[in-house]
N, C-alpha and C positions, 0 to 999 in steps of 0.2 A: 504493500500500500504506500510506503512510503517511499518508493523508487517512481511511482506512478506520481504522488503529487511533487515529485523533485523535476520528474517532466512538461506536467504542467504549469508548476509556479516559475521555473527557470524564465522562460521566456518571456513572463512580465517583468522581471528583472533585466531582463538583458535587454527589453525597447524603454525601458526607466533608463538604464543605460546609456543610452543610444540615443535616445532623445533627448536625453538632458543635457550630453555636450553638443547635441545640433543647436538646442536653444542656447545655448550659453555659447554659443561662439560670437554670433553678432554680438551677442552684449556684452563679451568681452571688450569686442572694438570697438563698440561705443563708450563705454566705462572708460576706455581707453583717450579715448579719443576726445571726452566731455569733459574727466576729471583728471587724466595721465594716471601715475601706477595703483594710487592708492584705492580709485574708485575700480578701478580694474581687479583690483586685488581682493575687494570686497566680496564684487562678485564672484570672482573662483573659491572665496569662500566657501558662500553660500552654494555652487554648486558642488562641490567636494562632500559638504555635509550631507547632499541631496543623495548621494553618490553611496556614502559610507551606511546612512542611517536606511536607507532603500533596502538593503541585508534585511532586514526585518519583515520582508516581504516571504521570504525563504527561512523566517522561523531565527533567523540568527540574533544571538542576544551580545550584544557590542561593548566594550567596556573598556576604557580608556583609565589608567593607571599610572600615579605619580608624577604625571603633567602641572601637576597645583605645584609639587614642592621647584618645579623648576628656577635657576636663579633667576634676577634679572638684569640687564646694562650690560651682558657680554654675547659676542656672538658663541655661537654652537658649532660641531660637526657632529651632528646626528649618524649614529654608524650602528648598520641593522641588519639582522639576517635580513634574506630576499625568497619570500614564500611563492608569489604569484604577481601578476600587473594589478590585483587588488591592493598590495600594499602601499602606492603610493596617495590616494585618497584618505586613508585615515593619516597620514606625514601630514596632508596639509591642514586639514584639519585639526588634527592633536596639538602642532607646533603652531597653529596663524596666528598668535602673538608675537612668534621667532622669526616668521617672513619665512620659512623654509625655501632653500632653493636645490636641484637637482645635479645630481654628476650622472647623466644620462647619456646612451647612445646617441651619435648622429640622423638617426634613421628616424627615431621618434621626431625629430623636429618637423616633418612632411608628413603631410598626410590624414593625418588624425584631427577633428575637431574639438575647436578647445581644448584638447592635451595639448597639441603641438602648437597653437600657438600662444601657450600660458608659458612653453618651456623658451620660446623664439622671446617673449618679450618680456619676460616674466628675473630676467639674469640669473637661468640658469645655462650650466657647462654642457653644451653637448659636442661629444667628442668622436673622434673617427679611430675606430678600435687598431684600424692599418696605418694611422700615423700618430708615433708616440710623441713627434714633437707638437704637431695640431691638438694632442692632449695634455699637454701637460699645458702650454697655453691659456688653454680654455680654465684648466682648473685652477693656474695662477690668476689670471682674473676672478675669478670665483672666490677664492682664498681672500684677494684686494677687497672685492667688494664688500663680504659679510664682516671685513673687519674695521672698514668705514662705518657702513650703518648698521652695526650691532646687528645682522642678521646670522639668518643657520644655512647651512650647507649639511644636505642628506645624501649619504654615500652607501652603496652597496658593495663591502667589501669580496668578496665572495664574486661577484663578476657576471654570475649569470642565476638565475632564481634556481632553486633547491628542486628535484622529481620527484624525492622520496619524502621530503621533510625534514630531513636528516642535514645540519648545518655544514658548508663544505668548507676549509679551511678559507681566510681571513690573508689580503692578499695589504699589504701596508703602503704601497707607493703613492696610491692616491691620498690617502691618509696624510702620511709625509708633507705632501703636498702643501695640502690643506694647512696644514699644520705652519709651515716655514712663513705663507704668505699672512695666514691671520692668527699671530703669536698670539693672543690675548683670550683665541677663543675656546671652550670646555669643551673637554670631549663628553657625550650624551650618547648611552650604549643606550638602544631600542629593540626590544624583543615583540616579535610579532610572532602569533602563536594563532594558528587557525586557519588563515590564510591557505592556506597548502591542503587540507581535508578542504575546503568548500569547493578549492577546481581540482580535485584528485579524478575525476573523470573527464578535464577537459571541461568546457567553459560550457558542455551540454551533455546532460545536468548537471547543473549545477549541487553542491548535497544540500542537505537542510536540515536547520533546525545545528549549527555549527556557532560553538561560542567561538567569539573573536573575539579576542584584549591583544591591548596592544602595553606595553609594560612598559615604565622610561627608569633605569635602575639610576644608581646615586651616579649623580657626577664626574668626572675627574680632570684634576688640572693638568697637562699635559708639561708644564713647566720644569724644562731638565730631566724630561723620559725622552728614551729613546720610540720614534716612531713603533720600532716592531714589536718592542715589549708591550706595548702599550697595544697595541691589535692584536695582539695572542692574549692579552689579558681580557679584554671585552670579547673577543670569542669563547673564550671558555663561560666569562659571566653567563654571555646570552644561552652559550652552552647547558650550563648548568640551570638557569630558569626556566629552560624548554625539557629538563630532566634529562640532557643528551651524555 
């Protein structure tokens, strides 16, 4: 019975989906284009939330953790396992006081409504995986910018999303990165836990009735650690919160 209404309800999900970055792309441009970033940025809010809290259609019970205790007045590098392309919706939502911005592939910037062009204007890193100089670039900019206006920077160490669930080792360069251009900003381990069972079949069906929390663990100041110690040690954290 319950593979039967995974079939049915998926698909109101998925044009909730679908429609909601079709409506939200003009109005991105407008937002855009009426108030520049901030009114822009409202509304990816507001769709992201649309995006995240939509899972409730499919039973899923949503729960966002340790977000209240985050500091404030410093930029972030938010660094997270990678479950599924669900996880970027609750980043922006969890963090939209922190401005989150992405270390994302080149490919996503084309294409996609409202994703691609929140990533094109939005000053996040998209990067072309066949030129390392084209990316380190991208994410020296990146690194610049969140440590002017106190923003975060979201990275998936890990490089490509997880098939089994199962966390794959934690890769530091981009990390490094990060780190060299915005000295001032916390690293912020984020455990997302769910994600990976709700598309364990592929985006159809979707499962149901799948808690999603998204976990933000304590802080840490990066100050005088070595890049790689410091990304084996949030691996293992996120590790260990996922019971891996």
């Amino acid at each position: 019975m319950k593979k039967i209404f995974s079939y049915l309800l998926s698909p109101l999900y998925l044009l909730l989906f679908g429609l909601t970055c079709l409506v939200f792309h003009p109005i991105q441009i407008v937002c855009r284009w009426i108030g520049g970033y901030q009114l822009r940025k409202k509304s990816v809010d507001v769709m992201n939330f649309i995006l995240v809290y939509g899972l409730s259609i499919l039973g899923s019970r949503i729960r966002f953790k340790g977000f209240e205790k985050l500091p404030k007045g410093r930029p972030f590098i938010i660094v997270s396992n990678h479950q599924s392309t669900f996880d970027i919706p609750p980043i922006v939502w969890g963090f939209r006081k922190h401005h989150p911005k992405f270390v994302s592939k080149i490919e996503l910037g084309k294409g996609i409504p409202s994703i691609s062009y929140n990533l094109r204007h939005g000053g996040s890193a998209l990067i072309d995986r066949k030129n390392p100089r084209q990316a380190v670039v991208e994410i020296m900019k990146l690194g610049k910018h969140i440590e002017k206006e106190n923003y975060s920077a979201s990275i998936f160490p890990e490089g490509t999303r997880t098939k089994n669930g199962d966390v794959k080792r934690f890769q530091h360069a981009g990390i490094a990165s990060l780190i060299k251009y915005a000295p001032s900003a916390l690293i912020v381990p984020l455990v997302i836990d769910g994600n990976y069972e709700l598309t364990k079949n592929g985006y159809y069906p979707l499962s149901l009735g799948v808690p999603l929390t998204y976990t933000v663990l304590p802080v840490i100041d990066p100050a005088g650690r070595s890049p790689k110690e410091l990304t084996e040690e949030v691996e293992m954290q996120i590790k260990a919160e996922l019971g891996q």
